[in-house]
N, C-alpha and C positions, 0 to 999 in steps of 0.2 A: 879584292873581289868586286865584282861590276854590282851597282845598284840593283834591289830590286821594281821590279814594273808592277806597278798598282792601276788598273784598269778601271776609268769608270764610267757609262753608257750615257747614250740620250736619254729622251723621253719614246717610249712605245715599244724600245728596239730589247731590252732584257740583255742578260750578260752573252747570249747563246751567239749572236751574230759575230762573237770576239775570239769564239772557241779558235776558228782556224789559224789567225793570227795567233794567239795566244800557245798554240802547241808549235809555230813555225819560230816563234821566238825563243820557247821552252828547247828544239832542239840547239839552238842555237848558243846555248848556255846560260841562258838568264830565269832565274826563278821572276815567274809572274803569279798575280793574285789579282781577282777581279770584285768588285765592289756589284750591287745593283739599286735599283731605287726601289723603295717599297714601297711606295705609288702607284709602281706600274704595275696594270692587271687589276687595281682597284676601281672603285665609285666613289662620289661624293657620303656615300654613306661610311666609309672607312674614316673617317676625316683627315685623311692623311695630308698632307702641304708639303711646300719646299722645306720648311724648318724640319719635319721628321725625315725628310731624305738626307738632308743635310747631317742631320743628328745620327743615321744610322751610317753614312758614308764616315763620320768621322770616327764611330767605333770603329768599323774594319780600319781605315787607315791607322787608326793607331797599335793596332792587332800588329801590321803589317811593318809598321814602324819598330816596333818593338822586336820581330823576329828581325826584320835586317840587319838592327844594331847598326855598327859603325860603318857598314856598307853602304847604310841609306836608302832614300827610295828615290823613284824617277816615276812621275804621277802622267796617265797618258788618259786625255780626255777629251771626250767627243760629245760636240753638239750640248745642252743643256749639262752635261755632264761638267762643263768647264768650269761654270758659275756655281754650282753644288760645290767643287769639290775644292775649290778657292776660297769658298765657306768655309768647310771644314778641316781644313789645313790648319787653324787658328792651336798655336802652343805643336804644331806637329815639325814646323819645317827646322831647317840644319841650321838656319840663324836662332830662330827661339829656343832652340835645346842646346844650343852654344851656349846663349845668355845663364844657364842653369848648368854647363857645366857637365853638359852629357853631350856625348857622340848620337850622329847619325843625323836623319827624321829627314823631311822631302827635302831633295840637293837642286831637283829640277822638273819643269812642268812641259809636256809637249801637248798643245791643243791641237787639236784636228777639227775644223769649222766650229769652231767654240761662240757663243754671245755669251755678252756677259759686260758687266759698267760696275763703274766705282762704287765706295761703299754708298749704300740707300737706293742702290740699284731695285728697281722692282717689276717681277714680272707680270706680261700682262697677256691674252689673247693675241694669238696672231692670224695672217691671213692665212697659214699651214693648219690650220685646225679646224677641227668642226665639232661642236654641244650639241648634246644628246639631254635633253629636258634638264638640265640644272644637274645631268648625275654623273657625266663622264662626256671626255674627249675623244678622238683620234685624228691622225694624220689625213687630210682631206682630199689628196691625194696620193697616196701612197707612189703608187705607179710613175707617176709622173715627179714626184718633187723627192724620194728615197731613191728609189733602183731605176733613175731614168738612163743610167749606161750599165743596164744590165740585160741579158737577155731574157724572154717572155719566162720561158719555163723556169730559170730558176730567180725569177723577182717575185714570182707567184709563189714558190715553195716559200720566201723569205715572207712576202706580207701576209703567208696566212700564219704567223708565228708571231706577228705584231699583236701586242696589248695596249686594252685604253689607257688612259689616268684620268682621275678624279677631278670631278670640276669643283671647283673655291681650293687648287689646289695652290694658288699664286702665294709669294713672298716676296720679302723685301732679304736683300744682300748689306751685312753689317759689318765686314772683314773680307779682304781682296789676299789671299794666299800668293797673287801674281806682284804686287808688291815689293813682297818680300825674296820673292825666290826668281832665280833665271828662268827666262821659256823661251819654247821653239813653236811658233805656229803653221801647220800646215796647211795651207791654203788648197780647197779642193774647186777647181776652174771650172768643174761643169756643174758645182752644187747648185742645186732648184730650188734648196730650202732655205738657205743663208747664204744670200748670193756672194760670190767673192770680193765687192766692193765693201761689204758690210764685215768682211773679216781681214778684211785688209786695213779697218777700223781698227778693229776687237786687236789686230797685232801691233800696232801704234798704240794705243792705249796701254797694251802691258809691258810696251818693252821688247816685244818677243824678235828672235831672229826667226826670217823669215824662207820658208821651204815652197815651192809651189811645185804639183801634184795633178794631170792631168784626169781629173777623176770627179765621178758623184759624189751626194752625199754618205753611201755610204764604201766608202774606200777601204775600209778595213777586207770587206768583199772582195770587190772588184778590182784591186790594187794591190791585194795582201800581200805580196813580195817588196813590192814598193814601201810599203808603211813596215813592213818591217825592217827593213835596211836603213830606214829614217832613222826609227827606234834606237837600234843599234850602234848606228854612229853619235847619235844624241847622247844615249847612257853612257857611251866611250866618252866625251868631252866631261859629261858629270861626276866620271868615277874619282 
């Protein structure tokens, strides 16, 4: 049986922007399962941080880990989502549960415009962002640096579904799951938010083979046959 697809978001965007990929993959034979950050849609009053996203990203993957059993999983992460869930991977992937002597757990990681740095990695404010009195963020240009090759009408139906997150939401990264495990980075050529020199980085750094993808940032969108056929053949080499 082919891996399952464990999905996990940026910052703003929630699980929903993944629905159509997610059901285009689903016909296609693969059970997929999507993670979200419980951050998002919060304030600095929640006190939520990278460590509780990370802490609740790695419950569902192990959820996830656990129903695939000896299938395994194939972990597909996007934007902030890459460095969450490289966190959380820690005791989940197909080396560490080899060492103990069980089947399964992450076989392979496919980033999609991922940031993310070695362990003590830690994040900080960027120039994509904008503070709202010490209580919350958002995307500072939405329009222009998310759905800038998308067209009017439906980039407007997309960012009015965008949510804040909390400001003092920042962490430090103590475990690289990209280490350990194979990956595939997809390089998105027209992204406005992570420009493709900087994940041209991020795929050097882990190792990754590299996919490039004429597309924004958000590709799952405006590219979804594309990213899913990436998918596809990726989980094929993992299986």
């Amino acid at each position: 049986m082919a891996p399952v697809i464990f999905i996990v978001p940026g910052l703003w965007e929630g699980p929903e922007v993944f629905e159509p990929l997610k059901k285009a993959l689903e016909n296609a034979g693969l059970s997929v399962f999507s993670s979200r950050l419980v951050s998002t849609g919060t304030t600095a009053a929640s006190g939520l941080t990278v460590k509780d996203d990370t802490a609740a990203i790695a419950r569902d993957l192990a959820a996830t880990v656990e129903l695939a059993g000896s299938d395994g999983v194939v972990v597909f992460l996007h934007s902030a989502g890459g460095f969450l869930c490289s966190a959380a991977m820690q005791g989940l992937t197909a080396n560490s549960m080899s060492v103990t002597g069980r089947k399964g757990g992450v076989r392979g990681i496919i980033f999609m415009s991922c940031a993310f740095g070695p362990e003590g990695f830690e994040t900080k404010p960027t120039s994509t962002m904008q503070y709202f009195n010490n209580s919350y963020f958002t995307c500072i240009d939405p329009r222009g640096i998310l759905f800038n090759d998308m067209v009017d009408s439906e980039a407007m139906k997309w960012i009015a579904k965008l949510q804040c997150q909390p400001a003092n939401w920042d962490g430090t990264t103590n475990y690289c799951g990209w280490r350990e495990v194979p990956s595939v980075y997809i390089i998105l050529k027209k992204d406005k938010g992570i420009p493709p020199e900087v994940q041209e980085q991020m795929a050097i750094l882990a190792g990754s083979k590299v996919v490039h993808l004429d597309a924004g940032h958000m590709a799952q969108l405006t590219k979804m046959t594309d990213v899913a056929q990436i998918i596809l053949s990726v989980t094929a080499e993992f299986q």
